[in-house]
VOBA-1610 file (N, C-alpha, C; in pm, whole numbers, padded with zeros to 5 digits, always signed):
BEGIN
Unk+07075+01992+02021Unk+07031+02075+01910Unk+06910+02013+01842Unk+06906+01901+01819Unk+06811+01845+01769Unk+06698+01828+01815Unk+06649+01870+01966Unk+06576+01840+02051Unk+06471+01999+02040Unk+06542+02093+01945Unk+06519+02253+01999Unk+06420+02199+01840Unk+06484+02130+01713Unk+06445+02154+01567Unk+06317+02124+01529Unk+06270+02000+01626Unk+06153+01952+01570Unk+06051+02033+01626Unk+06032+02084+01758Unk+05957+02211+01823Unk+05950+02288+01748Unk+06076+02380+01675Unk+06063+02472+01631Unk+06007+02464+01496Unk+06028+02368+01430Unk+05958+02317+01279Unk+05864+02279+01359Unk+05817+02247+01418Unk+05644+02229+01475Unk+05542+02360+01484Unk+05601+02470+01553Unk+05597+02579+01595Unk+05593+02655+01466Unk+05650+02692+01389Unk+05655+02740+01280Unk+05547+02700+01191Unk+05535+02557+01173Unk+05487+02500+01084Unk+05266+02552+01096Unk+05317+02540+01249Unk+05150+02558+01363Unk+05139+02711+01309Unk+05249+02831+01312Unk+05192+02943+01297Unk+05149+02956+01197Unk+05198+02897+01007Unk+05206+02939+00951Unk+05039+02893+00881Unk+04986+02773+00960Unk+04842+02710+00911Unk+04794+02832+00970Unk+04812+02867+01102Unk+04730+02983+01165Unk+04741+03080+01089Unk+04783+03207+01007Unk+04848+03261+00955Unk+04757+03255+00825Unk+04746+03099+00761Unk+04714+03097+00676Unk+04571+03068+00626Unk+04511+03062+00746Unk+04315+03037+00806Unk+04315+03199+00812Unk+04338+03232+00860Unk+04318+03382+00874Unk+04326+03476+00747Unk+04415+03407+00627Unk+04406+03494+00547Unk+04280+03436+00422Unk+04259+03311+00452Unk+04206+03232+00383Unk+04075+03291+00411Unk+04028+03297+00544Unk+03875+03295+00578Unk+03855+03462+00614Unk+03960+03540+00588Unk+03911+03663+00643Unk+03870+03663+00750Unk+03962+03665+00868Unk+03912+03720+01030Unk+03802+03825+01001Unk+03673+03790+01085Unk+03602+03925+01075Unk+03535+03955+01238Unk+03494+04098+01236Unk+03461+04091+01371Unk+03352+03982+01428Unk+03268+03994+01313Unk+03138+03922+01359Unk+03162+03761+01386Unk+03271+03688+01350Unk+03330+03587+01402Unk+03403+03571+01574Unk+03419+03666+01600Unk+03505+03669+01754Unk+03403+03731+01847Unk+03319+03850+01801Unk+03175+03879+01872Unk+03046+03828+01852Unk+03010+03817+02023Unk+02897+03808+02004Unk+02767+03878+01925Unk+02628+03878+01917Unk+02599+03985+01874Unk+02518+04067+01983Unk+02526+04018+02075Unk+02526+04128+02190Unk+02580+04225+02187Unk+02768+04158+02210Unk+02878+04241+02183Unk+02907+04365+02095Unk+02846+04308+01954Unk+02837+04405+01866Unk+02720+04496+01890Unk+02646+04497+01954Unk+02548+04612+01978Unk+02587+04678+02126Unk+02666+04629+02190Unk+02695+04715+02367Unk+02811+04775+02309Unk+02914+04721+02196Unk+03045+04782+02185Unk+02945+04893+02089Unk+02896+04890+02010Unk+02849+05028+01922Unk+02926+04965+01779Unk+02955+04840+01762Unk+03055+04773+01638Unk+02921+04786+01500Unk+02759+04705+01575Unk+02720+04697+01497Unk+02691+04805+01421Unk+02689+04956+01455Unk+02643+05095+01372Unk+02727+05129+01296Unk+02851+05066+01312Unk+02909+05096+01212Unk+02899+05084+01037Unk+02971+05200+01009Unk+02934+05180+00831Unk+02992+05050+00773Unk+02956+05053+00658Unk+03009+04914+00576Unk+03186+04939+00556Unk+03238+05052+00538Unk+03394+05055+00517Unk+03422+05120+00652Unk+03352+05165+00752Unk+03424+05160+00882Unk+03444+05006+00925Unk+03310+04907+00947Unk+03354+04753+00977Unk+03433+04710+00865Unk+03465+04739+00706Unk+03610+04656+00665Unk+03731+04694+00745Unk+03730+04820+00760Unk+03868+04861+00830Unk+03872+04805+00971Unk+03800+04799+01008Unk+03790+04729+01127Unk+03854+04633+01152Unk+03777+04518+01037Unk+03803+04338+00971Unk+03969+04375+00943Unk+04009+04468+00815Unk+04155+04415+00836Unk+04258+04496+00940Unk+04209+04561+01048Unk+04283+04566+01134Unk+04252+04477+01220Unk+04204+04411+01250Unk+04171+04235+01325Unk+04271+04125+01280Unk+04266+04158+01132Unk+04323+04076+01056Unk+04482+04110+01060Unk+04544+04208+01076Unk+04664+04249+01106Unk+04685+04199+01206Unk+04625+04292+01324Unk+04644+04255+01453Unk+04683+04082+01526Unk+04549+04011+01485Unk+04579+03885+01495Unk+04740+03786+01402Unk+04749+03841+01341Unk+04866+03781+01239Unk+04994+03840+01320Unk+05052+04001+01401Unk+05152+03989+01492Unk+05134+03924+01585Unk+04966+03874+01654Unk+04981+03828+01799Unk+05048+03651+01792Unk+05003+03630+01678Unk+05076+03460+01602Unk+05212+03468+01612Unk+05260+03621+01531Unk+05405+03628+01530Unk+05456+03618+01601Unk+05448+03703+01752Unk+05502+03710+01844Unk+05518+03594+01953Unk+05381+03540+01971Unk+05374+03401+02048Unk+05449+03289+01967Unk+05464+03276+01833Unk+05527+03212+01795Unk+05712+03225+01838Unk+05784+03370+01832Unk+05900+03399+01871Unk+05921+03380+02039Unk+05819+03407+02109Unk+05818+03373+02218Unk+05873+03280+02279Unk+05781+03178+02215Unk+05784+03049+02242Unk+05929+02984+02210Unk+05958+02994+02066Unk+06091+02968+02025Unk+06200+03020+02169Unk+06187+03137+02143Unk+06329+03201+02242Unk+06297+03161+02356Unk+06228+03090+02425Unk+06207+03016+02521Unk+06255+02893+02554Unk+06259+02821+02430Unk+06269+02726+02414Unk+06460+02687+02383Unk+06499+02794+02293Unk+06618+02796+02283Unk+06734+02848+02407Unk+06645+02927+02511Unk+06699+02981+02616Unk+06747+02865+02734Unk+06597+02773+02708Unk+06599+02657+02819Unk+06682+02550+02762Unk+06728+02567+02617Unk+06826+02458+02608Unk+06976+02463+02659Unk+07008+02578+02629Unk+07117+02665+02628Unk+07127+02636+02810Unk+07073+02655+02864Unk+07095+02686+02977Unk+07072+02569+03054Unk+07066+02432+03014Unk+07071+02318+03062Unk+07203+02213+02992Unk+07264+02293+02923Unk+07325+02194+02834Unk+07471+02116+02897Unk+07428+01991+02923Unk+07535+01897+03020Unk+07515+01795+02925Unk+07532+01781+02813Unk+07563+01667+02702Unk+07664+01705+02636Unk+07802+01611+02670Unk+07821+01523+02704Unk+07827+01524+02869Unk+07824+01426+02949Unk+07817+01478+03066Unk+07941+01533+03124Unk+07965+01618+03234Unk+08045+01709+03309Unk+08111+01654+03389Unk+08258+01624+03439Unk+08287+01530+03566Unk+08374+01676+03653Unk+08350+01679+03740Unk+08426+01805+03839Unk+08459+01751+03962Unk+08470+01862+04035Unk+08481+01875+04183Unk+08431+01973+04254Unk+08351+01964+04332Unk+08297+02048+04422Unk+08437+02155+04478Unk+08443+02271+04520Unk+08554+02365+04525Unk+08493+02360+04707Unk+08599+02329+04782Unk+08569+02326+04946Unk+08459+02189+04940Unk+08388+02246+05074Unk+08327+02162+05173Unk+08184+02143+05123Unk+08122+02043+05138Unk+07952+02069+05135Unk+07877+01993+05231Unk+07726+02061+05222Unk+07691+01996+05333Unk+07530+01923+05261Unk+07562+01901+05165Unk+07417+01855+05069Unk+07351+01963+05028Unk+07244+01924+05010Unk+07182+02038+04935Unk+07034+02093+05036Unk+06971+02179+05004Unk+06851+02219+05090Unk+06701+02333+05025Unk+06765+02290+04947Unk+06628+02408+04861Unk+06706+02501+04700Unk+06801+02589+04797Unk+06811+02693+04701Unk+07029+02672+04730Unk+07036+02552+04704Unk+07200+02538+04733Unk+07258+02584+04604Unk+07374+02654+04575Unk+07470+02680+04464Unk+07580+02584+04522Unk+07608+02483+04365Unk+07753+02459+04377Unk+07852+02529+04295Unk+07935+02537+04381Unk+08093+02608+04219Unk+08209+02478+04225Unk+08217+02441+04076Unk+08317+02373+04065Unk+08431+02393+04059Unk+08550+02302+04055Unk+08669+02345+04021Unk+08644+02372+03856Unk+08604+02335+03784Unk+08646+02359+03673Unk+08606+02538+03629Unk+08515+02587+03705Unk+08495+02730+03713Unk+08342+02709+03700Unk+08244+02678+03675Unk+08119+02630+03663Unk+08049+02686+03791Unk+07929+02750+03785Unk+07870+02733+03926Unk+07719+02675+03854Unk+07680+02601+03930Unk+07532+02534+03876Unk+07468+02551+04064Unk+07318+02534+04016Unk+07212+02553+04157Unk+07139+02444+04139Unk+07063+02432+04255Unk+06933+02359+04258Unk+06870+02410+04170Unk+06767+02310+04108Unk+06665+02334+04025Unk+06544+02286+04077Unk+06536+02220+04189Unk+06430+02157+04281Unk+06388+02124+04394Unk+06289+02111+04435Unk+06296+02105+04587Unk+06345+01984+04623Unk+06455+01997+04689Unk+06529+01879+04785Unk+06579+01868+04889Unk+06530+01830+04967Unk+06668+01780+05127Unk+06754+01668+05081Unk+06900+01698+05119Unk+06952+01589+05136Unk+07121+01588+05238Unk+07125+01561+05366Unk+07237+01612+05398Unk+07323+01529+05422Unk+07449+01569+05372Unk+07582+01448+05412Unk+07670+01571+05392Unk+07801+01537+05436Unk+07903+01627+05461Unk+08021+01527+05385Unk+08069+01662+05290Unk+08170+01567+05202Unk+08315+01716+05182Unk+08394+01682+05197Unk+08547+01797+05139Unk+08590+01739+05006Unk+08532+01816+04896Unk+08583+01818+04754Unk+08526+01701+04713Unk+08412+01673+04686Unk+08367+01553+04633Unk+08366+01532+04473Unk+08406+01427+04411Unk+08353+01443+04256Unk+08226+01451+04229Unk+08185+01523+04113Unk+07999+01530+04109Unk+08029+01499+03921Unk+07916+01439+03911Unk+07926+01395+03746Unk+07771+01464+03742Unk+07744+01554+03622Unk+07668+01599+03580Unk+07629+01578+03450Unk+07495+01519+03414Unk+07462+01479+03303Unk+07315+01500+03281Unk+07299+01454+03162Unk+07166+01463+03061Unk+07037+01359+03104Unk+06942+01435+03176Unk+06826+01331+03178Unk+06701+01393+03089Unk+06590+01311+03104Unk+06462+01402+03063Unk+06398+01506+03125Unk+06441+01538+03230Unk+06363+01646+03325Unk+06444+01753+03324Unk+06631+01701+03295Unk+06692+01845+03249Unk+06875+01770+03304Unk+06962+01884+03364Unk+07086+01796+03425Unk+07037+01762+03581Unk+07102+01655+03563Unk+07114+01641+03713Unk+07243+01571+03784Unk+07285+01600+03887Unk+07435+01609+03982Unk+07405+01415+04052Unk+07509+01424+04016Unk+07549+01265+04086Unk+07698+01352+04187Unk+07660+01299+04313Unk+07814+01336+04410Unk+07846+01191+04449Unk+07999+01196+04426Unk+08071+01086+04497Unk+08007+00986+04576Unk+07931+00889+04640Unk+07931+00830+04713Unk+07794+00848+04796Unk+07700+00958+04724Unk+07559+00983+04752Unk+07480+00873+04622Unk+07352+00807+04675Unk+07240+00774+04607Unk+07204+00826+04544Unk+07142+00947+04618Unk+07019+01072+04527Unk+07085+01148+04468Unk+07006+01186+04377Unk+07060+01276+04285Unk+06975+01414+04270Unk+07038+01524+04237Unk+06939+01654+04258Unk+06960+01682+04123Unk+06843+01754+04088Unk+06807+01873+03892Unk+06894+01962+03936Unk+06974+02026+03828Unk+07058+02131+03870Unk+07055+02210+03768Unk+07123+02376+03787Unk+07092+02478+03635Unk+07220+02530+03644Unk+07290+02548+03560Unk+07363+02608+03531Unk+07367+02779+03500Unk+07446+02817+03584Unk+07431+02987+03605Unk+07529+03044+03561Unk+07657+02968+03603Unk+07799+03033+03512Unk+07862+02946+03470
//
């Protein structure tokens, strides 16, 4: 949880300077166009209260596109936690036979769990019901099996 807070107080904190330059300095067109631009788009003929309306629909506009990339980002962020979460770590059993892993392997545990690869890996050994301990690294969970070295990234699906 704590790992989601400081992003998101980062994130927040980032939209709200953005947010707040924009209201400060008045987005205007003639800031984002060239003045080429403004003479091929037809911006520059415009009247003096056709270009304000212009300016604060820029100024709108830009303030949801903050909003939204800002929620984006969040629910992204909260999605990828959620969906990695092996803290404290997991101890199971593989349900049947395996034969390692190979790209796109699903395991299902006994405990009802099914988790996948999350990366590209070969690795083959043949094991019936192995224990697998699943835990918390920096790159995300990753599967320790019984009596294997390597270890594979794994995601949790159910």
């Amino acid at each position: 949880m704590r790992k989601i807070i400081f992003p998101a107080l980062l994130l927040v904190s980032l939209t709200a300077i953005a947010a707040e330059q924009v209201d400060r300095s008045s987005l205007r067109i003639e800031k984002v166009m060239t003045k080429q631009e403004l003479d091929e788009t037809g911006v520059s003929g415009l009247t003096k209260a056709q270009r304000s309306g212009l300016d604060a629909w820029l100024d709108r506009y830009t303030r949801r596109v903050l909003d939204f990339g800002a929620r984006a980002t969040l629910e992204k962020q909260t999605t990828a936690t959620i969906e990695s979460k092996c803290d404290p770590a997991i101890e199971s059993t593989i349900s049947g036979e395996t034969e390692g892993w190979s790209g796109e392997t699903i395991f299902k545990l006994d405990n009802g769990q099914i988790w996948e690869q999350a990366e590209y890996s070969y690795n083959y050994f043949y094991a019936y019901r192995p224990d697998v301990t699943i835990y918390h690294s920096q790159s995300g969970c990753r599967m320790k099996v019984e009596d294997e070295e390597e270890t594979i990234l794994v995601r949790r699906i159910k």
